[in-house]
N, C-alpha and C positions, 0 to 999 in steps of 0.2 A: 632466713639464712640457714643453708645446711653444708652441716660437714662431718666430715669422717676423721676422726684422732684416734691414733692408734696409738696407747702407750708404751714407753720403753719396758723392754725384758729385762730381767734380774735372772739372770742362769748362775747358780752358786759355782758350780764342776767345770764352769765355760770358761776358760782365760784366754787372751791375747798373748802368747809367748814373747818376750822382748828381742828384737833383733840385733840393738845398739845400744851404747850407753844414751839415758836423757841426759845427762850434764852437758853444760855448755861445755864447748874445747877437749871435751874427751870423744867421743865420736869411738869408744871401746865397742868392738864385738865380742869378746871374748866373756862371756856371763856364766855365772856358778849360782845358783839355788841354795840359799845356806840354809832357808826356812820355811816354817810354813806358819801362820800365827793366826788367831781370831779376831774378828771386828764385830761390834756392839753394831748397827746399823739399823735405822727408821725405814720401815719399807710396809709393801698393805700386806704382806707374807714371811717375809724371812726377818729374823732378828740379831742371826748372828750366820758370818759366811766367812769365809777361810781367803784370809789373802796370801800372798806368796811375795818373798823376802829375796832378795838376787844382790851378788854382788859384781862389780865389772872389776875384773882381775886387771885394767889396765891404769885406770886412777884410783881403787880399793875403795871408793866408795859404794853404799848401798842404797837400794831403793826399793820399792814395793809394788807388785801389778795387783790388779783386783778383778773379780771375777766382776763377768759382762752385766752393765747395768748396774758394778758398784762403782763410788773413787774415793778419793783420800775423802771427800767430806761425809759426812754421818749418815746424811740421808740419800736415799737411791733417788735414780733417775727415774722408776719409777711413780714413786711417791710424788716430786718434783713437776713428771709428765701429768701426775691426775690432781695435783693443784693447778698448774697451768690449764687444762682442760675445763674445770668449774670456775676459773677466772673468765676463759673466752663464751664460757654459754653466759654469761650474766652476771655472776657473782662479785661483791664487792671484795677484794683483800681481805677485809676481816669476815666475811662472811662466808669464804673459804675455809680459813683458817679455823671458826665453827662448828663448819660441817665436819673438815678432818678431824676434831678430837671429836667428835659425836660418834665418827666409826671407829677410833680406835687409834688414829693415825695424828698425834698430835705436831701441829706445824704453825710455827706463830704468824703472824702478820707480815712480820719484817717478810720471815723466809720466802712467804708465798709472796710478795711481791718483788725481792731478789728473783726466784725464778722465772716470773713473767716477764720482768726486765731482762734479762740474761736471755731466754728463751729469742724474743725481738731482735735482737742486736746480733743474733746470728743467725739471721734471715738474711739469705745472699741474694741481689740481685733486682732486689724492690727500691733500690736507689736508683736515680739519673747518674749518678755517676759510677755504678756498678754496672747499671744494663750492658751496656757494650762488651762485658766482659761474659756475662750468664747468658745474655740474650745474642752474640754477635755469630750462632751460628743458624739463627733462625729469620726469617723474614716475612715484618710483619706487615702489608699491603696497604692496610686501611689501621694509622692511630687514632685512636679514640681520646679524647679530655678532657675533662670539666673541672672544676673549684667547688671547693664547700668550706667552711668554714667551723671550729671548734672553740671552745672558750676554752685558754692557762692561764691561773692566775688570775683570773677579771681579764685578761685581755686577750680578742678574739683573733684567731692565727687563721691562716689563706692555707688553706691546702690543696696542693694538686694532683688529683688522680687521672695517671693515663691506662688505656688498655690497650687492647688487639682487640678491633673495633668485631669485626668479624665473630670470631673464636669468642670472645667474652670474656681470654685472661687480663689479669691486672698485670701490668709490666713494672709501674714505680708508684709511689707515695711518697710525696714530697711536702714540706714545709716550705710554701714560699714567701719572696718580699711581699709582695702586692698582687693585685689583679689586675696591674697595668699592659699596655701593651707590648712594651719595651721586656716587662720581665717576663711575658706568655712567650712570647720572641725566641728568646733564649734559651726561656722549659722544654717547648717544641724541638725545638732546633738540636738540641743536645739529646733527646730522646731519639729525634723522628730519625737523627742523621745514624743513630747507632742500630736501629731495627729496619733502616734501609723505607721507610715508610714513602707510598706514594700517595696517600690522600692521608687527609684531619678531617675528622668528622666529630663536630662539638655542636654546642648548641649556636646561637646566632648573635652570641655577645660581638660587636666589634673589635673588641682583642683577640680574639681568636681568628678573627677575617684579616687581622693586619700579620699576626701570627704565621698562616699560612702561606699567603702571600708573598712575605719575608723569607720564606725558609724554599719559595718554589714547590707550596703543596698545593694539588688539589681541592677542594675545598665543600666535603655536604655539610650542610646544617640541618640540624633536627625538622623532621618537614613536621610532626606535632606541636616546635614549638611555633614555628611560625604559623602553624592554621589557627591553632591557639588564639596568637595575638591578630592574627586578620579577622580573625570573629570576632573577637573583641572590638575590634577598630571597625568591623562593618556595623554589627549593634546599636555601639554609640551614634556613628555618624547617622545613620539613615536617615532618623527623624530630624535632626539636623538640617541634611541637607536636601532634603523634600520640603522645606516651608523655608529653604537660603534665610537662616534664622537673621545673618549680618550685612546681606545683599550682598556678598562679595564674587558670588558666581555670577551676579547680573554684570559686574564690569568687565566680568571676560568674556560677554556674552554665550554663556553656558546656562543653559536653564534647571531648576533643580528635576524634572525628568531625567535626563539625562546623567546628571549628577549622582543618582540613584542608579539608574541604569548602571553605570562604569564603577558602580561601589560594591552592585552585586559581579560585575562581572571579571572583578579583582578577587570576589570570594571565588567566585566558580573557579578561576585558574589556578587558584593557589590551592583548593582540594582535588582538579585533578593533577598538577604537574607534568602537566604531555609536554616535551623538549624540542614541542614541533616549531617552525618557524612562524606557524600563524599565531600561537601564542605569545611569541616572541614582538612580532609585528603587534600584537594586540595590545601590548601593553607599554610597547612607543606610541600605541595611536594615545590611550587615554592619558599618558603623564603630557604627551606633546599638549593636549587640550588646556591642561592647567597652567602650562609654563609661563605665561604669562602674570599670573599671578603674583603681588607683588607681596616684600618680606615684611614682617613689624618696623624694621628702621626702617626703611622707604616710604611707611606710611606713617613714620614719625609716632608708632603707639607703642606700647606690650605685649599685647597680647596676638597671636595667630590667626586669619581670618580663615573661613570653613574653606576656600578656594587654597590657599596656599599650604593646609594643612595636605588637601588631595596630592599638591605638586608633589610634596614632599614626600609624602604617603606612597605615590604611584611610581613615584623614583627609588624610593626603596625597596620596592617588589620585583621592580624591573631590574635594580644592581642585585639584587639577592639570588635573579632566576636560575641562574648556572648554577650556582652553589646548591641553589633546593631541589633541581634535576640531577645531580650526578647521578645518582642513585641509578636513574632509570637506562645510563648508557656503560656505566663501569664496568670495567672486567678486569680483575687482578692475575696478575702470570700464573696464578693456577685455576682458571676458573672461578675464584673469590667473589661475591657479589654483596654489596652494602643494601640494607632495608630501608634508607632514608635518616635512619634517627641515629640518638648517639644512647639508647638503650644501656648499650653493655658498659658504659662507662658510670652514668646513673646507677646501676645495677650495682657496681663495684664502688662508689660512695655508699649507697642506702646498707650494701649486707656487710660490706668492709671497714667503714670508717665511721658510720649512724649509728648501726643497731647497738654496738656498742656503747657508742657514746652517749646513748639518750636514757643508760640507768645511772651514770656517775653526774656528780654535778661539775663536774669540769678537771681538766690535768692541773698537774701541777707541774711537771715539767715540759718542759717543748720533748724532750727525748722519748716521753714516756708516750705523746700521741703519737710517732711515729713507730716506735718497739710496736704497742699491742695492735694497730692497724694493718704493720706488714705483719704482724705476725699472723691475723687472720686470715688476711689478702693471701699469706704463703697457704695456709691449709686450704683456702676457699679452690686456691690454683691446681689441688692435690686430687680434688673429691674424684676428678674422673678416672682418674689412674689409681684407684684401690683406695687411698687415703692419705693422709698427711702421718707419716712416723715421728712422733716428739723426738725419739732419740738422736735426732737429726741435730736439736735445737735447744736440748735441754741438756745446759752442761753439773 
């Protein structure tokens, strides 16, 4: 994981001049400077900075502005930004709080993990139901999605991360119900419809395929993960079905030659992916071979025979084809093209919502895995454009 955090300035002589009264229902312009006073303040440089006293001549009350980078609370933004920075490279809460009295800057536990929290919760736009608001002037072609999961509490939470499949930003982090269909449905749907998405590109779970579907997307799936699991599935079977361990390809009259034959030649298509129609033909000819092949209830058993395994097997390569080829025909309204996989989504679980999580032994609040994830997600989103500004975040 890398990123760039820039900490908040502390300028002592810098002030924001006030324009209006802050009071509710006064709304005064009229301001008068009565004073000028000192503050005691926790910061990695200054100790003591000059606030300024004002009164609004139209409800006589007073108030106080503070030079940039201080507020009414004791410790600067500063300080605050470079606690929050040794919380997101790895540090525990207290192990923060540590370090900073070891240089000098003492900050308890509590504080530093008020700041972290505080710092999260004003990350805009890493919500589903923010995006449309932060993200509705941008258009994102190909959404990216995938789940991962974290332990609160002893009990393990669904989290959804989507991106800009393309680009590689994180759009939201979300806590969800489940990993059901009906709730991916819906995650999509509220996502895709606010960044104008014309393809999902996830991996090959079937909630994601009913997902899409549903929502009128396009649809790549990871072609790593599926050669993955075709190598797999051609490995085991081979030996299998070169000695028809159960006879069940002699009642289709298939013999295991050929059996082998169309097991490799399911691997061949599914590593190269060509979108041609003889591939397409090829692999109605071999599921047509097996169709025949009857299910465990029909045969009154359990278990799957090595034939009916292929039907099912060679029917699933053939409904998957479209989806594992887009790659190779897409073209998004500005020249945009997909790589087959859902990489940049993977990418933005492992450095956004992992790396973190795998030095803690688990949250404790559901709020607290979504604060310190967007809040990484935000600066991860930052690194190209110079860097993430704490001041942004850190109140």
């Amino acid at each position: 994981m890398r990123l760039k955090l820039l900490l908040p300035r502390v300028e002592p002589n810098e002030f924001q001049e006030p324009s209006v009264c802050p009071y509710e229902k006064c709304g005064g312009k009229q301001l008068h400077l009565r004073q000028e006073v000192s503050k005691v303040v926790r910061d990695t440089v200054q100790r003591e900075v000059t606030a300024r006293r004002y009164e609004c001549l139209q409800c006589g009350q007073t108030f106080r502005v503070y030079p940039l980078g201080i507020t009414a609370d004791q410790t600067s933004l500063r300080l605050k930004g470079l606690a929050v920075l040794f919380y997101i490279m790895g540090l525990s809460y207290g192990a923060v709080a540590l370090v900073l009295i070891a240089l000098g800057h003492p900050l308890s536990k509590t504080a530093v993990y008020n700041a972290v929290q505080a710092a999260g919760e004003k990350v805009k736009g890493l919500r589903r139901d923010e995006v449309p608001v932060s993200l509705a002037r941008l258009l994102v072609a190909a959404l990216g999605a995938d789940l991962t999961s974290v332990k609160c509490k002893g009990e393990w939470l669904t989290v959804g991360v989507t991106t800009d499949a393309i680009v590689g930003t994180t759009l939201t982090i979300d806590i969800l119900e489940n990993g059901e269909a009906a709730t991916l449905q819906k995650w999509v749907q509220e996502v895709g419809e606010a960044v104008h998405a014309q393809v999902l590109a996830t991996d090959d779970a079937d909630g994601f395929k009913t997902a899409a579907d549903e929502n009128g997307l396009q649809h790549q799936v990871c072609k790593k993960h599926v050669l993955d699991n075709t190598e797999a599935w051609h490995d085991a079977m081979a030996p299998e079905l070169a000695r028809d361990s159960d006879g069940s390809l002699a009642q289709i009259a298939v013999t295991p030659e050929q059996a082998v034959a169309d097991n490799e030649e399911l691997l061949r298509l599914m590593r190269e992916r060509q979108p041609t129609p003889e591939a397409n033909a090829k692999l109605a000819e071999i599921h047509t071979r097996y169709a025949q092949a009857r299910s465990p209830q029909k045969l009154g058993q359990a278990k799957e025979t090595l034939a009916y395994r292929m039907r099912l097997f060679s029917l699933d390569r053939w409904n998957l084809w479209q989806r594992l080829t887009l790659y190779r025909t897409w073209c998004g309204p500005k020249g945009e093209r997909l790589d087959g996989t859902n990489n940049a989504t993977e990418r933005a679980i492992g450095w956004r919502v992992k790396e973190r999580y795998r030095t803690m032994r688990g949250y404790k609040r559901r709020e607290s895995v979504l604060n310190v994830s967007r809040l990484i997600a935000w600066a991860g989103n930052l690194l190209a454009g110079g860097g993430a500004d704490l001041a942004a975040v850190v109140a």
